[in-house]
N, C-alpha and C positions, 0 to 999 in steps of 0.2 A: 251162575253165569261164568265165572271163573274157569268151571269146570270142561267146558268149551273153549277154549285157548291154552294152547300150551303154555308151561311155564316162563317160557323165557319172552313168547308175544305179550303173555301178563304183564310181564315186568316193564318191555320197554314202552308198553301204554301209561302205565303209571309214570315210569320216568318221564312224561313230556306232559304231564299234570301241575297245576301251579299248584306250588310249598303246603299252602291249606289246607289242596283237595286230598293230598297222598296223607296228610294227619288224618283227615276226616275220614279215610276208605279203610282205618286200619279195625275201626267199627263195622265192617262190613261183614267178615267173618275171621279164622281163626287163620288162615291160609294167606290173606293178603294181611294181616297182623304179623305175623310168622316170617314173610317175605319183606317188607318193607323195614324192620327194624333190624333184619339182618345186615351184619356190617359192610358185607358184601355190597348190599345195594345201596347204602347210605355214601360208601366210598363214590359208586360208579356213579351217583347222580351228583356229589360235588363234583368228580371232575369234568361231567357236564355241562355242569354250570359254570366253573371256570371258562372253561375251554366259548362257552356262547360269547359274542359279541351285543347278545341282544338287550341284557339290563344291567348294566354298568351302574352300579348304584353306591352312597356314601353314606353312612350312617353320619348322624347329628345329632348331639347331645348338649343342649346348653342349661345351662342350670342357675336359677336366678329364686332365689326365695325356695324353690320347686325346681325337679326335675323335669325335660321335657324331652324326648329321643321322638329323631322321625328317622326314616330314610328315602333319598332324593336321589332321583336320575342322574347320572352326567351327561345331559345333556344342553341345549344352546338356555335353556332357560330356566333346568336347575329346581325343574320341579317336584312337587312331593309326590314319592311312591306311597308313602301309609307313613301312618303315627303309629308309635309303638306302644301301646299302653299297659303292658303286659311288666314292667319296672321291676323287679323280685323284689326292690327295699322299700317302695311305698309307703308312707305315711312314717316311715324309721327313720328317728332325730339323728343318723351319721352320717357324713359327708362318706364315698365313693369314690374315689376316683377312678378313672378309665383305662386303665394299663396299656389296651390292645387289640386290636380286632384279628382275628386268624381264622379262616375258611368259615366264617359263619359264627365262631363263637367269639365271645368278648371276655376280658378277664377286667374283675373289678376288685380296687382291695383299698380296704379303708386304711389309709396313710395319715390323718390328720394329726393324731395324736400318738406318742414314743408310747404307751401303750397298747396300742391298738394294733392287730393284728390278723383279722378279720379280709377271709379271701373268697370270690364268687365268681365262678363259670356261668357264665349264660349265651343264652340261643335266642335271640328274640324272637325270629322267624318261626320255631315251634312253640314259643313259651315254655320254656324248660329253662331250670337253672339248678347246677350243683353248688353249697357252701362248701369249704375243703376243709379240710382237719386242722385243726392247730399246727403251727412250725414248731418247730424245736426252740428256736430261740424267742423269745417274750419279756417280756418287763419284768414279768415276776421269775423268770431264770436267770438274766442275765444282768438287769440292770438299763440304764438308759442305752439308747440306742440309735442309729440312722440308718432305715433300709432303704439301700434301689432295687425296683423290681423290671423283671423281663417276663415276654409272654411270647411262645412260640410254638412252632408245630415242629414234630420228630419225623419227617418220612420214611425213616428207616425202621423205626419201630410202631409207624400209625400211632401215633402218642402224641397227644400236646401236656407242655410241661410249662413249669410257675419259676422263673429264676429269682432268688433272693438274695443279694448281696448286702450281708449285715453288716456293716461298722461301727463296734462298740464304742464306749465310752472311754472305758479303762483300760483298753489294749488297741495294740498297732493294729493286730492281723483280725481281718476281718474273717465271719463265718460265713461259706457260701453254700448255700438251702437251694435243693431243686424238688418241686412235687411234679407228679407221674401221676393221669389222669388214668392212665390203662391200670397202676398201682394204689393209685390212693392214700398216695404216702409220701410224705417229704424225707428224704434222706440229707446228710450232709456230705458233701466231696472233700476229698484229702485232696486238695488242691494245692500247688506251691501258693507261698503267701504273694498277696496281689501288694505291684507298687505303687498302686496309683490312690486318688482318691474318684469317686464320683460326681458330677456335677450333677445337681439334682433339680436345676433350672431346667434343663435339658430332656427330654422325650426318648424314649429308645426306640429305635425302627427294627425291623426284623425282616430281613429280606436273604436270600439263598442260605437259608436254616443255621441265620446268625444272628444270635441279639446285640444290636450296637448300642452302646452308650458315649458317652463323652467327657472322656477320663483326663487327668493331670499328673502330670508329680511334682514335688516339693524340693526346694532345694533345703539345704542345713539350717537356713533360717524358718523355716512353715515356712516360706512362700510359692502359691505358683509359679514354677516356671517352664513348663513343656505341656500343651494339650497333646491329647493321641484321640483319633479311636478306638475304644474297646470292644471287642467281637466274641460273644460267647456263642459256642457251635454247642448247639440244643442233641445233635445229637454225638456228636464224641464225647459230648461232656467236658471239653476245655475252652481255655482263654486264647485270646490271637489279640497280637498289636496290628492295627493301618494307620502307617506314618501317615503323616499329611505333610504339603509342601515344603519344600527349605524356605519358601519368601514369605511363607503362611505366617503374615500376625495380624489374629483377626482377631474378636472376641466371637465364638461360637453360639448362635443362640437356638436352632434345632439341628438335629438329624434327622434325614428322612431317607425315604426309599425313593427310589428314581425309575420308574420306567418299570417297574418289579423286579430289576437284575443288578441293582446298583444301589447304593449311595450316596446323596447330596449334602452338602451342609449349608446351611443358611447364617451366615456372619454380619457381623457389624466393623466397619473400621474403625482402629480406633483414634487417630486426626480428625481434624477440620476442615470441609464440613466434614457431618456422620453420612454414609452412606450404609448401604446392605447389598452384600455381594450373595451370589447362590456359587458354589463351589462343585462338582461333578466331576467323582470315579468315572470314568467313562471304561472302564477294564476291572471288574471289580476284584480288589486285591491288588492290584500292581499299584504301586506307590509314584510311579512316572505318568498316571493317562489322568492326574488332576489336573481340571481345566476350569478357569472362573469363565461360567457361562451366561450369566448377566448381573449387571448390577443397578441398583435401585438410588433414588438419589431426591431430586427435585422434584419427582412426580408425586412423592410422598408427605402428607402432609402429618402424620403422625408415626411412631413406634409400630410398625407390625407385628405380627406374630402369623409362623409361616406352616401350616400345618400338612401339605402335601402335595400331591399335583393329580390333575385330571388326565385322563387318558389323552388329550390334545396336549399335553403336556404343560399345559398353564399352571401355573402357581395359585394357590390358594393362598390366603392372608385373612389374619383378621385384625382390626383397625381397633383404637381405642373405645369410641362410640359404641363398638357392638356390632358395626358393619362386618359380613365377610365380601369379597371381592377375588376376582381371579387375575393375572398378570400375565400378558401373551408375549413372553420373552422375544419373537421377531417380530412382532408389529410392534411394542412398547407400548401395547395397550392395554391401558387397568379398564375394567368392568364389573359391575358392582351384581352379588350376586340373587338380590333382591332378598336376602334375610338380615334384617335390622333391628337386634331385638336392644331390651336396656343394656347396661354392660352387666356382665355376668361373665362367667365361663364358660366356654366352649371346647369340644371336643370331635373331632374331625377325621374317619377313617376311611376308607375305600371299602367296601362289604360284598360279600356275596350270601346268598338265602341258601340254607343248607340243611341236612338232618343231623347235624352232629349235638352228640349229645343225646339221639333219640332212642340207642339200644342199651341206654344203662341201666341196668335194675336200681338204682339208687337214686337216682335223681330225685328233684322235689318239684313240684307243684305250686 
């Protein structure tokens, strides 16, 4: 049948097949196998699926005794698109944590323990997942340790990359690890030495091909006294400071992405009462377009925690019980968003269905 359509009507038939059916056709013969894992086409149908307005979807992950991942529509009622059951660690006694979601893929890496080192690329959408190599630096080379990690996508090189910023035990200068998915390898950067420390309460967001974290410095005595944003550009491969405001004293408790072009921070004050402001780059990079865009206060009956925003631009939260709820900054209206599980942890990204990951010879099963 193939044989009957030119190559390129092939193609764009396939591209408007849902994620499943383009796995399943790649059984069909050697020609649409041949075609579909080429990178070519793997690229042209995420940026398809970016670019559609039609499934706006959020990966969910909460994890309570057991892992549980779905993903849900953004829409009015926040429905499930599919459960994921496809988990790579299944039935494995280690906690995961979630680092990141980037065009479809997720990066997981076991953090629990100063030994533990342990990193996973996965694809839910195909059931594909690569483990990565060991890092350079380990327990048994270096000694105790405190990693932050970053997860982000290279456009310049079609590469997503693993950032590790290690801070030893027994020295100032931390070692900073980046692995290279098109490489397969983590290298270390000759980087000038970083001033800051990392706040490891805090989430990294990655938005126009920069991983932020939410850095401090120390005055002569250890103590905090200056937050910054920290921005590593995935692909120069350097560090960038974003001041925050002169009037800014807040305690910082995420970073997020804003709108996909920007940066918000979510804070606490620290007077009486407590509230929670949301803060917004409105010009991302210029240290003059930060604007407190709403603040939270009475309506709140517990601690938040602030995990991202829907394309209507509502704030997501999740409440101590377990509730998640959304926050409509110009109506001032909270809405609950019908998932009420025990408390446990939760993890909360924006996602798109993609083939990355599907042309690797290496992958695993």
């Amino acid at each position: 049948m193939s044989g009957n359509f030119p190559g390129e009507i092939m193609q764009e038939i396939l591209l408007k097949l849902p994620i499943k059916s383009i796995v399943r056709f790649t059984s069909v013969c050697k020609s649409w196998n041949s075609l579909i894992r080429n990178p070519s086409f793997i690229s042209t149908h995420l940026n398809q699926t970016i670019s559609s307005t039609k499934h706006s979807l959020f990966l969910l992950r909460f994890s309570y005794k057991e892992e549980h991942f779905s993903l849900h529509f953004d829409d009015d009622e926040f429905k499930e698109f599919m459960q994921l059951d496809n988990y790579p660690l299944k039935g494995i006694d280690k906690y995961f944590s979630l680092i990141g979601s980037c065009n479809g893929l997720t990066c997981l890496a076991d953090c629990l323990y100063p030994q533990s080192n342990a990193f996973i690329l996965w694809n839910p959408s195909i059931s594909k997942f690569k483990t990565l190599p060991k890092p350079n630096v380990s327990f048994e080379t270096h000694g105790e340790y405190n990693a932050n990690i970053g997860f982000g996508f290279d456009s310049c090189a079609n590469d997503y990359k693993v950032l590790r910023i290690v801070e030893l035990a027994n020295d100032d200068e931390p070692v900073i690890e980046l692995y290279s998915l098109a490489a397969d390898y983590w290298k270390i950067l000759n980087t000038e030495v970083l001033k800051y420390g990392i706040v490891t309460s805090c989430s990294q967001a990655f938005v126009n091909g920069v991983v932020h974290f939410i850095a401090y410095h120390r005055n002569k005595h250890g103590r905090t006294c200056k937050f910054w944003v920290l921005g590593f550009d995935i692909s120069r491969e350097v560090f960038r400071e974003i001041i925050l405001p002169e009037s800014f004293a807040e305690e910082i408790r995420s970073v997020l992405v804003f709108k996909e072009s920007t940066i918000a921070l979510f804070t606490t004050s620290y007077y009486y009462p407590v509230k929670f402001h949301l803060w917004v780059m409105r010009k991302y990079g210029v240290a003059g377009s930060w604007i407190k865009l709403l603040s939270l206060g009475n309506q709140l009956k517990a601690i938040p925690r602030a995990f991202g925003f829907r394309k209507s631009g509502e704030l997501v939260l999740q409440f101590h019980g377990g509730e998640l709820a959304s926050y409509d900054g110009e109506s001032q209206q909270m809405k609950s968003l019908r998932i009420h599980q025990k408390p446990g942890n939760y993890f909360f990204y924006s996602y798109v269905q993609s083939l990355v990951l599907f042309d690797k010879a290496n992958y695993e099963q």
